[in-house]
Each structure stands twice: as C-alpha cells, then as structure tokens.
DOTIDO-498520 format. One record per residue: residue in three letters; residue number from 1; x, y, z of N, C-alpha, C in turn. Coordinates in steps of 0.02 Angstrom, whole numbers, plus 32768, in hexadecimal, padded with zeros to 4 digits. Example, Ala and Ser with C-alpha at 12.3 -4.5 7.8 and 13.67 -1.06 7.14 Angstrom:
<rec 'ALA',1,<8294,7EE4,8186>,<8267,7F1F,8186>,<8294,7F5B,8186>>,
<rec 'SER',2,<8282,7F90,8162>,<82AC,7FCB,8165>,<8285,8002,818A>>,
***
This chain:
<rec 'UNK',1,<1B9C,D08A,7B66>,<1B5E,D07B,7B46>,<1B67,D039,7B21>>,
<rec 'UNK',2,<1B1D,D018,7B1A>,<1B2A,CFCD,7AF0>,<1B00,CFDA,7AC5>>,
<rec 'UNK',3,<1B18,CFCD,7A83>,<1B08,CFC3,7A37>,<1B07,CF7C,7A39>>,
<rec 'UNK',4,<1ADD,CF6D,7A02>,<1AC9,CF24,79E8>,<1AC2,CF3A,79A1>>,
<rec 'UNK',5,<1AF7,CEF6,7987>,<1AF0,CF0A,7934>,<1AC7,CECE,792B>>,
<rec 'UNK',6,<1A95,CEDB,78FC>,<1A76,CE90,7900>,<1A91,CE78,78D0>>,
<rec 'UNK',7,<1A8D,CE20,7901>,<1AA8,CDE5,78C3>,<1AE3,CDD9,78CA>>,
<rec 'UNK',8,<1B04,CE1F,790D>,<1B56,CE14,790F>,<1B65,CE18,7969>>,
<rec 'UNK',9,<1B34,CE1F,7978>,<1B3C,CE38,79D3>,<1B54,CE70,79F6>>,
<rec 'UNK',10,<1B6A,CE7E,7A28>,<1B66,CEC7,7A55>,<1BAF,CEE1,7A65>>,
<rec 'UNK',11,<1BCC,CF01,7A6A>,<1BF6,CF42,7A6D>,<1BE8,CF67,7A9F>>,
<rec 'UNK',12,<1C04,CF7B,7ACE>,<1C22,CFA4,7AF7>,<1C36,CFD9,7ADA>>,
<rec 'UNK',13,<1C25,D002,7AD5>,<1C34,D049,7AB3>,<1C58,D08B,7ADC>>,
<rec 'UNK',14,<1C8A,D0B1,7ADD>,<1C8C,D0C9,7B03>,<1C75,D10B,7B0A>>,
<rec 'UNK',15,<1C54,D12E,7B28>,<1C2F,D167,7B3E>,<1C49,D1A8,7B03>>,
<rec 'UNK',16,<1C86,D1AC,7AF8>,<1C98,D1E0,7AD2>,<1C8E,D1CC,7A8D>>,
<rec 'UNK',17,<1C8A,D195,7A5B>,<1C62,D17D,7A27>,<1C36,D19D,7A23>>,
<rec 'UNK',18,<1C07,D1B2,7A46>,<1BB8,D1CF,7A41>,<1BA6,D203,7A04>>,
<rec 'UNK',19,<1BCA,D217,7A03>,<1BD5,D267,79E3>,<1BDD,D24C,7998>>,
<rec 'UNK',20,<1C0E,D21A,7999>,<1C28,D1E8,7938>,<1BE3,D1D4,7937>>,
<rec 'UNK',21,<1BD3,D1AB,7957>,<1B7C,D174,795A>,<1B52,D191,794F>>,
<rec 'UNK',22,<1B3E,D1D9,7952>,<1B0F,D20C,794A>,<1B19,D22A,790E>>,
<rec 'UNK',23,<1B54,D241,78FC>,<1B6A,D253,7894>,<1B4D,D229,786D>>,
<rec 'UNK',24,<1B72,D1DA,7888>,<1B5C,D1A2,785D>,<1B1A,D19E,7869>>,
<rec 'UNK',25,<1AF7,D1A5,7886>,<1AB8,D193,789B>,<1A95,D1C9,7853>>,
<rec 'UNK',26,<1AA8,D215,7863>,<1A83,D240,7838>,<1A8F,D223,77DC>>,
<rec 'UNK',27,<1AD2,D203,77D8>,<1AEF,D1F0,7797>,<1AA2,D1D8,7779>>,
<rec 'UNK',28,<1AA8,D1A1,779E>,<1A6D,D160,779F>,<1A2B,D17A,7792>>,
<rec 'UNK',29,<1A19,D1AF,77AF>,<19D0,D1EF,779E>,<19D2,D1FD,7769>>,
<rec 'UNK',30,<1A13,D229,7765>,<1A1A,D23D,7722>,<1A23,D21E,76DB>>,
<rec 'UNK',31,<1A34,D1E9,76D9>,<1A43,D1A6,76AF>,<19F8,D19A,7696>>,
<rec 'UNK',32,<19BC,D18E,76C1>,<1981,D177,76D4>,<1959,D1AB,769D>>,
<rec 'UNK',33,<1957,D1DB,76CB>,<192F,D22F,76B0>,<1928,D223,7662>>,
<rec 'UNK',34,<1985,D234,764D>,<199F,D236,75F8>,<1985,D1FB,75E6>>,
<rec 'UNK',35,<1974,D1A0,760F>,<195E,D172,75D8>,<1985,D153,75C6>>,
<rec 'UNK',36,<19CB,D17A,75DA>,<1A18,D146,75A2>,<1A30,D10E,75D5>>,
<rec 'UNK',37,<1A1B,D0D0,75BE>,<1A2E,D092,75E0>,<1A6E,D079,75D5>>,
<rec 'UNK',38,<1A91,D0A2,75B6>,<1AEF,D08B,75B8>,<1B05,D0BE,75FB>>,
<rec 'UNK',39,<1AE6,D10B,75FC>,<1B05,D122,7652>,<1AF3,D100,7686>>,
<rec 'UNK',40,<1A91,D0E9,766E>,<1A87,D0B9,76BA>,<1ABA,D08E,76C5>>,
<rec 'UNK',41,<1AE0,D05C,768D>,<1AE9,D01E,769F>,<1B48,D04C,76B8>>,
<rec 'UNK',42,<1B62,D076,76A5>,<1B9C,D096,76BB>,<1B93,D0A4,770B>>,
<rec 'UNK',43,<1B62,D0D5,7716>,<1B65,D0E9,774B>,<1B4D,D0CD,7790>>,
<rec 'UNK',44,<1B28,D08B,777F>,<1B03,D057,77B1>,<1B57,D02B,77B4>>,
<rec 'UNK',45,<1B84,D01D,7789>,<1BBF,CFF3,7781>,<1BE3,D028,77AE>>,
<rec 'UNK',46,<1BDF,D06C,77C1>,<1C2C,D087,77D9>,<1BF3,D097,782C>>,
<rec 'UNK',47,<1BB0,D0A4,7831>,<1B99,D091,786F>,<1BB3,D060,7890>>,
<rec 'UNK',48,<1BA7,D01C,785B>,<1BB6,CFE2,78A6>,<1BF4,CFD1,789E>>,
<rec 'UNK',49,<1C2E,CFE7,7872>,<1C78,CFFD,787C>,<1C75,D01D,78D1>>,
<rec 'UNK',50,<1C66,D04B,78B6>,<1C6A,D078,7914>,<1C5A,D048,7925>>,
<rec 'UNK',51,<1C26,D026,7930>,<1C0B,D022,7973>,<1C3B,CFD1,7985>>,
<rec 'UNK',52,<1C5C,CF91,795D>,<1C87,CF77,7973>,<1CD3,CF8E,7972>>,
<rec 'UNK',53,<1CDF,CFDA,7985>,<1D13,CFEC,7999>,<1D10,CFEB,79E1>>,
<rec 'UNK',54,<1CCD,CFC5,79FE>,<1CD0,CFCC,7A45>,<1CE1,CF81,7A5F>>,
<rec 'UNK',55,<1CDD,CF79,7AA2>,<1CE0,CF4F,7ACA>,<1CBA,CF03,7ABD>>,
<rec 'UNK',56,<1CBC,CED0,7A7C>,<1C89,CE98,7A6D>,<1C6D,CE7F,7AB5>>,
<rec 'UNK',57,<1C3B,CE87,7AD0>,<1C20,CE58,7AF0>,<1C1E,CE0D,7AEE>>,
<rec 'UNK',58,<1C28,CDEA,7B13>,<1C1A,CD9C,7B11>,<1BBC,CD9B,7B05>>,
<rec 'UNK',59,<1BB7,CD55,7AD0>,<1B6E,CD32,7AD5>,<1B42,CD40,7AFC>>,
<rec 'UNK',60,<1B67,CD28,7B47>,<1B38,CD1C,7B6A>,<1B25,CD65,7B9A>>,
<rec 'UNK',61,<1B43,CD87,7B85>,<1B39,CDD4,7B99>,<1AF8,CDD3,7B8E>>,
<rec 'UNK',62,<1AD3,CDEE,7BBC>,<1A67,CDFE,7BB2>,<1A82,CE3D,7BC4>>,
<rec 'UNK',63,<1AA6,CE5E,7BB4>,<1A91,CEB7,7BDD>,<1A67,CEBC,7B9A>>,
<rec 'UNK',64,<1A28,CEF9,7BA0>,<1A0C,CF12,7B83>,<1A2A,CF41,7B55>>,
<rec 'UNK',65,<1A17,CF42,7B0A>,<1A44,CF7A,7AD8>,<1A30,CFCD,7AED>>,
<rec 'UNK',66,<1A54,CFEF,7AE7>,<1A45,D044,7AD1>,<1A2E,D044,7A98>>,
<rec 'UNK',67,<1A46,D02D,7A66>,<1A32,D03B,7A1C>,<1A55,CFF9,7A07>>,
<rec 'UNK',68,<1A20,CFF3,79C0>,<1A29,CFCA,799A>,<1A35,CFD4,7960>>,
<rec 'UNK',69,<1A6A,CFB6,793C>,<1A83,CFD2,7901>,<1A75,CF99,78C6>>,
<rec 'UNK',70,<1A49,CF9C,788C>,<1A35,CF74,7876>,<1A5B,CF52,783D>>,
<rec 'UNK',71,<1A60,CF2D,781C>,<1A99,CF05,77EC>,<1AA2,CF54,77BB>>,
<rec 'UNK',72,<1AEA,CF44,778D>,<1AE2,CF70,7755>,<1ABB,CF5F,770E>>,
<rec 'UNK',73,<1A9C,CF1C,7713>,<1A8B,CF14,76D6>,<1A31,CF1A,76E1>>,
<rec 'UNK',74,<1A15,CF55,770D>,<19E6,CF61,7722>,<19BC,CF8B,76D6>>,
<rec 'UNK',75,<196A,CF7C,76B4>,<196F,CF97,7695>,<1951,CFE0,76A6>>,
<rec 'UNK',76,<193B,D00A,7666>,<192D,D04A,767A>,<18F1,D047,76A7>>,
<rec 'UNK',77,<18C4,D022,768B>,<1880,D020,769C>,<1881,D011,76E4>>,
<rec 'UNK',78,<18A6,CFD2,7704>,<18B1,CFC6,7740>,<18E0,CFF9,776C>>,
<rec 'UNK',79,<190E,D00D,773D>,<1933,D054,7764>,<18F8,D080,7781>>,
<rec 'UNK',80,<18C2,D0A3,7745>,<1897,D0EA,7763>,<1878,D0A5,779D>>,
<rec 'UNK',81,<185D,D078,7793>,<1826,D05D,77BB>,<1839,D06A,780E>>,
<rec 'UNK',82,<1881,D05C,780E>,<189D,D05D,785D>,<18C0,D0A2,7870>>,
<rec 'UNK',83,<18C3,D0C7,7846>,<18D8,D0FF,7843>,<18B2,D14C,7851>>,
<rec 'UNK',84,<186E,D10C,784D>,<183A,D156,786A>,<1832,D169,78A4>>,
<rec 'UNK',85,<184D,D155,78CD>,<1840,D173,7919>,<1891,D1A1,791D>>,
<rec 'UNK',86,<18C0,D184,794F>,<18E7,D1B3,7956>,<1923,D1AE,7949>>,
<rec 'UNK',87,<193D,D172,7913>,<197B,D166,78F3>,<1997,D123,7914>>,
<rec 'UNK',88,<19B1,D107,78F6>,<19E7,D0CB,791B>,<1A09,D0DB,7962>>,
<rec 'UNK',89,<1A1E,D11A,7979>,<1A56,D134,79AB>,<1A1B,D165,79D7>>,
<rec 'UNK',90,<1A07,D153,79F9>,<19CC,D179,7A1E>,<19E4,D1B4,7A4C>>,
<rec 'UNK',91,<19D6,D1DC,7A4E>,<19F3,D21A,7A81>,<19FC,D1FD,7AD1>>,
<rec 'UNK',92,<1A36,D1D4,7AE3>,<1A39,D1D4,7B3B>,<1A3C,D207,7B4C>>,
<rec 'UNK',93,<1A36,D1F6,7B8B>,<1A54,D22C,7BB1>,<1AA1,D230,7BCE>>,
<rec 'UNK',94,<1ABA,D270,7BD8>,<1AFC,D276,7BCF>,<1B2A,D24B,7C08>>,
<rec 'UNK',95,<1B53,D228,7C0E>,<1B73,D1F6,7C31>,<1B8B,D229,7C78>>,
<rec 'UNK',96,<1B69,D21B,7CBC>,<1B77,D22F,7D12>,<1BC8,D23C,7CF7>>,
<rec 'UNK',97,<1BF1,D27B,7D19>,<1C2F,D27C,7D17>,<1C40,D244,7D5D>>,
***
C-alpha cells in the first residue's frame, strides 16, 4: 500500500503494517473526540512514524496514495474537518494471497 505524508512524500508500506495504521489511525479519532490537541499532535507524530518505516518512494513516483497522512502539527479543528468521513487509513481491501 502507498501512504503520502504530506509535505514529506510517499512510502511503500508493507501489507502487514495495516493492522499498526488502523490503531494509530483510531489513536487520532480518539485524540479528536476527547479535543486534547497534545494526543492529536502524539498520535498523528507516531502515524507517519509507521508509515516512513516503509519503502520512501522517489519524487518522481506519480503512483496514486492509499491514504494520506496529514502533518503532526495539524490543528483540532482541521483534524475533525478531515476526519469526518472515514479516518486517515481507509478500510482496503485485504491484499490477493
């Protein structure tokens, strides 16, 4: 899967990550929900941790992202705003054996 952190570029992620990307993902909800903008800015910082534990893409890479993981110094207000549909880490579908 390809993540895009914005402001920092794309990652190669590998398939078994999914499961970490989806905790962190709920962190980031939950951070949101409570209002407390020191977990947002924690748990958006250990999201796009994961997500450059993957593979950096080159620049000129155009593959299209899976998810986009937005800076950590995102504020609350802009957190709920993008946060209302279905989270940063969108449900794929499960990777063809």
């Amino acid at each position: 899967m390809i993540v895009r952190v914005l402001g920092e570029g794309q990652w190669r992620v590998d398939d078994g990550l999914r499961d970490k990307l989806h905790e962190l993902d709920e962190e980031v909800a939950r951070a949101i929900e409570s209002g407390d903008e020191g977990a947002l800015r924690v748990s958006l910082g250990a999201l796009a941790d994961a997500v450059r534990s993957g593979e950096r893409l080159p620049a000129e890479d155009l593959s299209p992202s899976d998810a986009i993981v937005p800076p950590a110094d995102l504020s609350l207000a802009e957190a709920r705003e993008l946060m209302a549909n279905d989270g940063f880490i969108p449900d794929l579908p499960a990777p063809a054996p």
